[in-house]
N, C-alpha and C positions, 0 to 999 in steps of 0.2 A: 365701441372702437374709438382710439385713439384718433388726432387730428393728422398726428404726424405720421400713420398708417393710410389712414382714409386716401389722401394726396395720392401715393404713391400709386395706392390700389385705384384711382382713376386713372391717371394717366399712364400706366401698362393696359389696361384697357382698352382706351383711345390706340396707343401705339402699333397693339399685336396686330390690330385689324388692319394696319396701313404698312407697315413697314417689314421686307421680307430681310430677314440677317442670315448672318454664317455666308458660307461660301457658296451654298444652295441655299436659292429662295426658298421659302416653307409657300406653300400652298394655301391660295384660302380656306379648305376645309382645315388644315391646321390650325391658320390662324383662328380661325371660328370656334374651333375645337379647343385651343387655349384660353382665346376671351370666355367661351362657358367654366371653364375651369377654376380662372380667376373671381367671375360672380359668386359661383356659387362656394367658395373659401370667402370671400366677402361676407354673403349670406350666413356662412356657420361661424365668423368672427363674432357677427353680430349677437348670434343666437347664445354668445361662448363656448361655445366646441371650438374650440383652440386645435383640437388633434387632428378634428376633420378638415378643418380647412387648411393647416399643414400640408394634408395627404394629396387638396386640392391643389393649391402652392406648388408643389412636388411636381404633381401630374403635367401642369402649364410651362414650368422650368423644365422638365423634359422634353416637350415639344420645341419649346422656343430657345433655351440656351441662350437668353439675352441678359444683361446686368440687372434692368428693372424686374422680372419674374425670379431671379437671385434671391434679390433682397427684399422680394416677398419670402420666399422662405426663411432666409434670415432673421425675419422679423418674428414670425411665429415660432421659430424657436428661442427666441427671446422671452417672448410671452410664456410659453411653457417654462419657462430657467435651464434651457439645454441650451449653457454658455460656448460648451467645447465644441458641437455640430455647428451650432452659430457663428461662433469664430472659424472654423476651417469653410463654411460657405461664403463670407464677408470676403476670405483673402484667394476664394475664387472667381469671387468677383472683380476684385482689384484687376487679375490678371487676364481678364477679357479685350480680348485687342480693340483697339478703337476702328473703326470703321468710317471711312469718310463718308460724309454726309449725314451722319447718322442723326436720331433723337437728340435734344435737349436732354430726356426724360434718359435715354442712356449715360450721357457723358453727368450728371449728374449722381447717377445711382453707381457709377466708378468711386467717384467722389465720397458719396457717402461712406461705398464700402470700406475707403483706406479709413475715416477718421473712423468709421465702427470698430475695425481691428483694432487698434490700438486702445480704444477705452474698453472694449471688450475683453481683452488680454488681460488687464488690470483687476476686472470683474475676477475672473477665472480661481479659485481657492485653489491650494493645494496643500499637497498632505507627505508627511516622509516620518516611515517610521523607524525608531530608532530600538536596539532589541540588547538585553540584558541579562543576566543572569543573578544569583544568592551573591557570585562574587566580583559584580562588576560587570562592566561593558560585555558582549558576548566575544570570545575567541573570534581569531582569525583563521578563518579556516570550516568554520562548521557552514554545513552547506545547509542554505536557506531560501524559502520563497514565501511571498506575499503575495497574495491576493484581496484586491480591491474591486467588492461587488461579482466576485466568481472570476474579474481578469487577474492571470496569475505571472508574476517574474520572479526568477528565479538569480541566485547570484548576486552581484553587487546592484544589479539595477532594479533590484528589489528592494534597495534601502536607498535610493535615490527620491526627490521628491517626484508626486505623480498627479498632476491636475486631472481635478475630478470636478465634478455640477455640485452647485449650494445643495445644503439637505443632506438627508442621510444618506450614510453606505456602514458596510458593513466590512471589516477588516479580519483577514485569515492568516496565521502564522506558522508555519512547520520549518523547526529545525531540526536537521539532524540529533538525535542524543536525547532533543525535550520532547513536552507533550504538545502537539497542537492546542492553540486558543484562535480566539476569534475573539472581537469588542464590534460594538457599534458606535460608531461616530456620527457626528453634526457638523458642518460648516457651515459656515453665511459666505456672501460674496467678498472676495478680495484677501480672505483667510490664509495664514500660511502657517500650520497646524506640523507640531513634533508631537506624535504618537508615541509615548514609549509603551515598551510592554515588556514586564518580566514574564522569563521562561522558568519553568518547570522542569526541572529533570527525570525522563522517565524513571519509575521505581527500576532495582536489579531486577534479575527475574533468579531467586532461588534455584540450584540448582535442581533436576530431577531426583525425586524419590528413589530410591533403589528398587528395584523389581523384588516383591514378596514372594520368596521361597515356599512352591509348596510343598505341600505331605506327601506326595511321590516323590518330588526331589530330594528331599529329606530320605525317607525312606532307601533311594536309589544309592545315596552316596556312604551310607549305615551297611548298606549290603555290600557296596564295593571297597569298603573299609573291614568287614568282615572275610570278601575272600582275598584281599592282601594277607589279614592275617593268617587265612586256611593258608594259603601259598606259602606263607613263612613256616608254617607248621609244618606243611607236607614237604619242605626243602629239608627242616632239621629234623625231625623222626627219619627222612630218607636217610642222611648223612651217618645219623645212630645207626640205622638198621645194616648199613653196608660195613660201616666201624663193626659191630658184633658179628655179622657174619663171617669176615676177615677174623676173628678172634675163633670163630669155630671153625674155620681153615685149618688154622696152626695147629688145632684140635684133632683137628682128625683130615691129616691129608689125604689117606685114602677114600675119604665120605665113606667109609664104613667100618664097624668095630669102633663107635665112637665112643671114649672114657664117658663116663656118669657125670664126671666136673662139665664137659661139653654142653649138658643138659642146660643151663640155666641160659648161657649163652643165645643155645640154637631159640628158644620159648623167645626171650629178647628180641631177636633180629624179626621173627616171624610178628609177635606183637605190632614192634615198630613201621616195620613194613606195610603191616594193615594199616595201622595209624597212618600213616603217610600215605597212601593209596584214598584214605578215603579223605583226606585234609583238600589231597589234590582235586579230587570229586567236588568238594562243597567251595573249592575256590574258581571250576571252572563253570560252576550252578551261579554261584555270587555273580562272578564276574558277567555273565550272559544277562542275568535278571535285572541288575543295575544299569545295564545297557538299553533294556528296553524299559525299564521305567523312565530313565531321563529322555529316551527319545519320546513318550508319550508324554512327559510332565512339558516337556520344552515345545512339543506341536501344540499341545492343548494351552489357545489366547482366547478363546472364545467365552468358556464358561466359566463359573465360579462355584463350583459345585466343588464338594470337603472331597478329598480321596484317601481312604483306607487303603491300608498296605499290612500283610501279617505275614512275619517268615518264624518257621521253625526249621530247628538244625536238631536232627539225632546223629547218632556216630554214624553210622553209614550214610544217611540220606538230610536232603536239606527242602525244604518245600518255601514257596510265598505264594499266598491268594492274598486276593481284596477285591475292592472294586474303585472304576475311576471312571 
C-alpha cells in the first residue's frame, strides 16, 4: 500500500468511531461496523485484492456517507484503472455539505476531491468513431449505432466522442444498408482515439427462383388446351351440321318423299352432328380433369415425388390415369 493511501485509511478510522455526521447521528454499532469495514479493505489492499477491499470501501461509505469513506473508494478504484467510477465518486465528494464543527480529516478529503477531479478528467481516454463507405464519408441519413463494450447509441450520439477506462474494449457497428463489424481497440490514459471504420455493403439478395412446374401441372394445362380445342371443334362441326341440315330442309320440306340428291346432304349433317356431340363430350372431360389436376398439383407443397399423367382420346370417349 501506498503512503498517500495508508494516511487517509488511518485517519477514517480514528474519525468514524468518534464522529456522528448527516443529519442523523449514525450509532455506535454503525460506527463500529464501518471502522471493521475499513480494516479489513486495509487488510485485502495489503494482501492486493484491490476488488475486495473496494467491496469493503463500498460497504463503510454506505454506512457513513462521509467525504473521507468517499475517497476511500475513489482511491480503489484508481488502483483498479476504473477512471470514469472514480471521477463521478471524486465530484460526489466535492459536493458533500460542510458541517460545522466537523473533522480536519473531512474538510480535507473535500479538498482532495476537487484537485482529484480535475487531474482525473484529464486521465479519462476517449474514443469517437468516425464511419465510411467504398465512396466516402457515410450518407446522411443512414441510420446508425455503436456500441462500446455492449453500451449501445444510436443516431448522432453514436458518432459523438465516448470516454471510456485505459485498456481494451471492443467496438460494434451496424448501419442500416452495411454488414455489421466490430474491432477491438486499446487506449492508454489521457488518449483521444478517431476510430474509423469502413462499411461493407450488404450483398443484393437475387431475386427468387421461379417455382418448378410440375408434371401434373403440365399435364393439367395440355388437357385444358385440348378441351379448348374439342370446344372449338364441337362449335364448328355444330355450325356445319345445322348449315347441312338447312340444305336438306330446302330438300325435302315435307320431310318425306326426299329426292336421292337429298342423300349426301342428310349422311353430312348426321355425321357432323356426331362429331360435334362427341368434340362437346371430350371438351367437358378436358375441361373437368384439368381442373382437378391443377387443384392437386397446386395443394401438393410437401413432397417431391415425379407424377405421371396419361390421357387417351378415341372418337367417342376420352380417358386419363396416372398416379401422383
Amino acid at each position: 500500500m501506498t503512503p498517500s493511501l495508508l494516511a487517509p485509511l488511518l485517519v477514517v478510522t480514528m474519525t468514524l468511531l468518534a464522529f456522528p455526521t448527516a443529519a442523523q447521528p449514525k450509532s455506535p454499532a454503525d460506527r463500529e461496523a464501518a471502522r471493521a469495514f475499513v480494516g479489513a479493505g486495509h487488510d485485502k489492499l495489503d494482501a492486493g485484492n484491490t476488488i475486495g477491499a473496494l467491496a469493503d470501501f463500498r460497504a463503510a461509505d454506505d454506512i457513513m456517507g462521509v467525504p473521507t469513506t468517499g475517497m476511500l473508494v475513489a482511491t480503489a478504484l484508481l488502483e483498479l484503472g476504473r477512471l470514469i467510477e472514480a471521477h463521478e465518486v471524486v465530484l460526489r465528494v466535492q459536493q458533500y455539505p460542510k458541517m460545522a464543527g466537523e473533522p480536519a480529516a473531512f474538510t480535507r478529503a473535500r479538498s482532495e476531491a476537487a484537485t482529484q477531479a480535475t487531474a482525473i478528467a484529464q486521465r479519462i481516454p476517449t474514443v469517437r468513431v468516425e464511419l465510411a463507405d467504398d465512396s466516402g464519408p457515410l450518407r446522411e441519413g443512414v441510420a446508425v449505432a455503436v456500441s462500446v463494450d455492449g453500451a449501445r447509441l444510436v443516431g448522432d450520439a453514436a458518432l459523438e466522442p465516448r470516454q471510456v477506462d485505459p485498456g481494451a474494449h471492443r467496438i460494434a457497428v451496424e448501419a442500416s444498408g452495411y454488414v455489421a463489424t466490430s474491432d477491438e481497440i486499446t487506449l492508454r490514459e489521457g488518449q483521444a482515439l478517431l476510430h474509423r471504420v469502413k462499411l461493407t455493403h450488404k450483398p443484393t439478395k437475387p431475386p427468387p427462383a421461379p417455382s418448378p412446374v410440375s408434371g401434373l401441372e403440365v399435364a393439367a394445362y395440355v388437357t385444358l388446351g385440348i378441351g379448348g380445342a374439342a370446344l372449338a371443334a364441337g362449335i364448328a362441326t355444330g355450325v356445319a351440321s345445322l348449315g347441312e341440315a338447312n340444305e336438306v330442309k330446302e330438300l325435302c320440306p315435307e320431310l318425306s318423299g326426299c329426292p336421292p340428291a337429298a342423300e349426301p346432304a342428310h349422311d353430312r349433317s348426321i355425321t357432323l352432328a356426331n362429331v360435334s356431340n362427341v368434340s362437346f363430350g371430350v371438351a367437358g372431360i378436358a375441361t373437368v380433369a384439368s381442373v382437378v389436376m391443377l387443384a392437386v398439383a397446386l395443394s401438393d407443397t410437401e413432397g417431391d415425388e415425379t407424377e405421371s399423367v396419361t390421357m387417351t382420346v378415341a372418337p367417342n370417349w376420352v380417358g386419363v390415369s396416372g398416379w401422383f
